[in-house]
N, C-alpha and C positions, 0 to 999 in steps of 0.2 A: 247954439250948440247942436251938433248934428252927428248921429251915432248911427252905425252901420254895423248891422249883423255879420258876422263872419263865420261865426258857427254856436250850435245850441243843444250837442250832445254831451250827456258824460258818461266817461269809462272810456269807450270809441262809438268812431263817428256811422252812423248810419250809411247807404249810399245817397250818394249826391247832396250828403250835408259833413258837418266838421265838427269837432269838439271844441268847447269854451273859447270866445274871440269878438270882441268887441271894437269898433275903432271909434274913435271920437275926436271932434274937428271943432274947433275954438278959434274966430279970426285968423282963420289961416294957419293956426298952430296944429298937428296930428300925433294924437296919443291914442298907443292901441293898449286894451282891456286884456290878457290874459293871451297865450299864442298857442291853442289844442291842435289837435293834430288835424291839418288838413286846413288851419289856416292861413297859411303864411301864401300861398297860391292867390288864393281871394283876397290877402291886403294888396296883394302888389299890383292887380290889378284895378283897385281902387287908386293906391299911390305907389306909383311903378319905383320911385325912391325910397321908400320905405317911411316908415315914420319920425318923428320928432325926438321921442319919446317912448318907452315901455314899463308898464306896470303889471306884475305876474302874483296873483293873488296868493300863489301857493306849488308847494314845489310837484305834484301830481300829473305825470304826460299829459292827461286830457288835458290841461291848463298851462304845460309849459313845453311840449317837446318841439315847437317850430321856433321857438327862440333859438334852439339850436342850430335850425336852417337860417334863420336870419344873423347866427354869430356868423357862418360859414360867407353867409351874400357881402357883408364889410370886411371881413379879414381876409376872403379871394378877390373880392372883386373892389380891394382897396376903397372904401367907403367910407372910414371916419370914424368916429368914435360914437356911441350913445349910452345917453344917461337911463338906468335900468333902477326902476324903483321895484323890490320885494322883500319878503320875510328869507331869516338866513333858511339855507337851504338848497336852492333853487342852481345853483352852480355848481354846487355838488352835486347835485342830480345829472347834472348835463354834463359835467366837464369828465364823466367816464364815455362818452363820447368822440369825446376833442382830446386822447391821453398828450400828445406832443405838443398843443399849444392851449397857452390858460386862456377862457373867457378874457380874462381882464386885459386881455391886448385888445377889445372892443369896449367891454360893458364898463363903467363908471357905474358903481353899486348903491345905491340911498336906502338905508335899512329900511323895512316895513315893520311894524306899525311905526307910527311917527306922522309927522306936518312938513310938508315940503310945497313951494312956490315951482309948479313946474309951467314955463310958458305963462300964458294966461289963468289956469290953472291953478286953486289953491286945492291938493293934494292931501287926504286926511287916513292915512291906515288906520284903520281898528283891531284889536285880535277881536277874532270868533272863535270860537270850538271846531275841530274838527279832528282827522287823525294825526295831522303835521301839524305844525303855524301855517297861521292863515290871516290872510289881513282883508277884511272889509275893505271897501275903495267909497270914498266920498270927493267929487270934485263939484270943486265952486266956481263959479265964472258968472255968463249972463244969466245960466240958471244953474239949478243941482239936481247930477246925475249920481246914482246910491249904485253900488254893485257887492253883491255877498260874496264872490267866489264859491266855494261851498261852506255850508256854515248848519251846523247843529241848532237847534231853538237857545238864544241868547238875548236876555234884555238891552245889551249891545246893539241889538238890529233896532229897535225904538229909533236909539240915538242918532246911527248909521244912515238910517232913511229921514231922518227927521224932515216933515215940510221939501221933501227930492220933487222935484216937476217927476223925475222917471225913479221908482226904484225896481233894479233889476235882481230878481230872487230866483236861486234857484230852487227848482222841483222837482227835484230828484226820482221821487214816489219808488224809492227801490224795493222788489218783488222780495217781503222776508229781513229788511231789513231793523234793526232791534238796536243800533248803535246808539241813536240819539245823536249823533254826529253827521245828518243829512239832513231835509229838507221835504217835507211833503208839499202839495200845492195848496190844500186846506192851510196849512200852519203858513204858507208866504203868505197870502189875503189877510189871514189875522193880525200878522209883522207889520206887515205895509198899511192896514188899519190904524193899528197904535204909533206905530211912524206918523200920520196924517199923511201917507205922500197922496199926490195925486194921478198917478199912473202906476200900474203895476206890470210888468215885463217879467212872465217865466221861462226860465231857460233850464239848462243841464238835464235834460231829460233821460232817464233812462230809456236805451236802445229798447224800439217797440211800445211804450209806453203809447197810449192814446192821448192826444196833445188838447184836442177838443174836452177830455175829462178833466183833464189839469186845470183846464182855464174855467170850466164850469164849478169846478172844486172849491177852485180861490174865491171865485165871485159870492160863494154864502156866504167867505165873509170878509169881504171888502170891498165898501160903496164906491169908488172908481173906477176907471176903465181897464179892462184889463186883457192882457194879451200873451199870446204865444210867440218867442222869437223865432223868427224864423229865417234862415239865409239866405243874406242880397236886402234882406228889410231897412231899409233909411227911414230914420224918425228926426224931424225937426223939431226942437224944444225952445217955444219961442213963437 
């Protein structure tokens, strides 16, 4: 399994980085992780055809608004149809963009949360907490890659990450923030603790945030390796 940073902001993207975007590559099969803004540039240049498959954690531009650049790339540029796995929502969001033609002349929709066989791929949404639906992402294959989208503290993430080679958490760390519906990088280390995973991956950063603090944060407390996403990063899992 081989996952490629695409982007590791949230709200919006810094310069020279992107919001929420992951791609992941299973015997030749390509399934991308969420489409923030500013990534859909950087999949196509990894896979100039675009991917297999799409999974969108939740309906929030930082995490979905280049879906809409990739509905436009198959319904101009005659491409085919793709299977779109998310929680409802996510097409409503977008489809005030496209008023003249529906999504659904590209996306074939697979509800989140739910179990689906994508590819190689066995497919696991969770709900988390957050301000919309939100689905966890667990995929299975040669090994297990965990991904939160964004997610408030939830005994959910134990399960989520359970034994993940990678679990990808975000770390929001927002300046002031009192929701309960985000993510600090102390509270991911703790998650991915009680998960057992063995890798920890923080992403969604708040614009400005110090990224070297994040990752120091998590480390009190989570005995594995732990790191910063960061764009253009390929990790081999395996």
């Amino acid at each position: 399994m081989r996952i490629t940073v695409l982007g590791s902001c949230g709200a919006y993207p810094e310069p020279g980085r992107a919001c929420s975007g992951f791609a992941v590559e299973e015997s030749g099969f390509r399934l991308v992780l969420d489409l923030g803004y500013g990534t859909l540039p950087r999949l196509l240049e990894l896979w100039p055809d675009g991917p297999d498959a799409v999974v969108i954690t939740h309906e929030h531009p930082d995490h979905c608004a280049d879906l809409h650049a990739l509905f436009r790339m198959h319904h101009y540029g005659r491409r085919g149809r793709l299977n779109l796995y998310c929680p409802p929502g996510v097409l409503d969001r977008l489809q005030g963009l496209e008023p003249d033609v529906s999504l659904l002349e590209v996306f074939d929709v697979f509800e989140l949360p739910g179990t689906w066989e994508v590819g190689p791929f066995q497919l696991t949404g969770v709900d988390l907490p957050h301000f919309v639906p939100n689905a966890g992402i667990r995929l299975e294959a040669s090994r297990v890659l965990a991904y939160t989208g964004d997610t408030g503290p939830s005994p959910a993430l134990a399960a989520l990450g359970r034994d993940a080679d990678l679990f990808v958490v975000e770390a929001t760390d927002r300046p002031g923030d009192t929701s309960g519906l985000l993510m600090t990088s102390a509270a991911a280390g703790s998650w991915a603790q009680q998960a057992g995973a063995r890798r920890l991956m923080l992403t969604h950063f708040w614009p400005g945030n110090d990224r070297f603090a994040a990752v120091s944060a998590a480390r009190g407390s989570f005995g594995g390796s732990v790191f910063a996403a960061e764009e253009g990063d390929v990790y081999a899992l395996g």
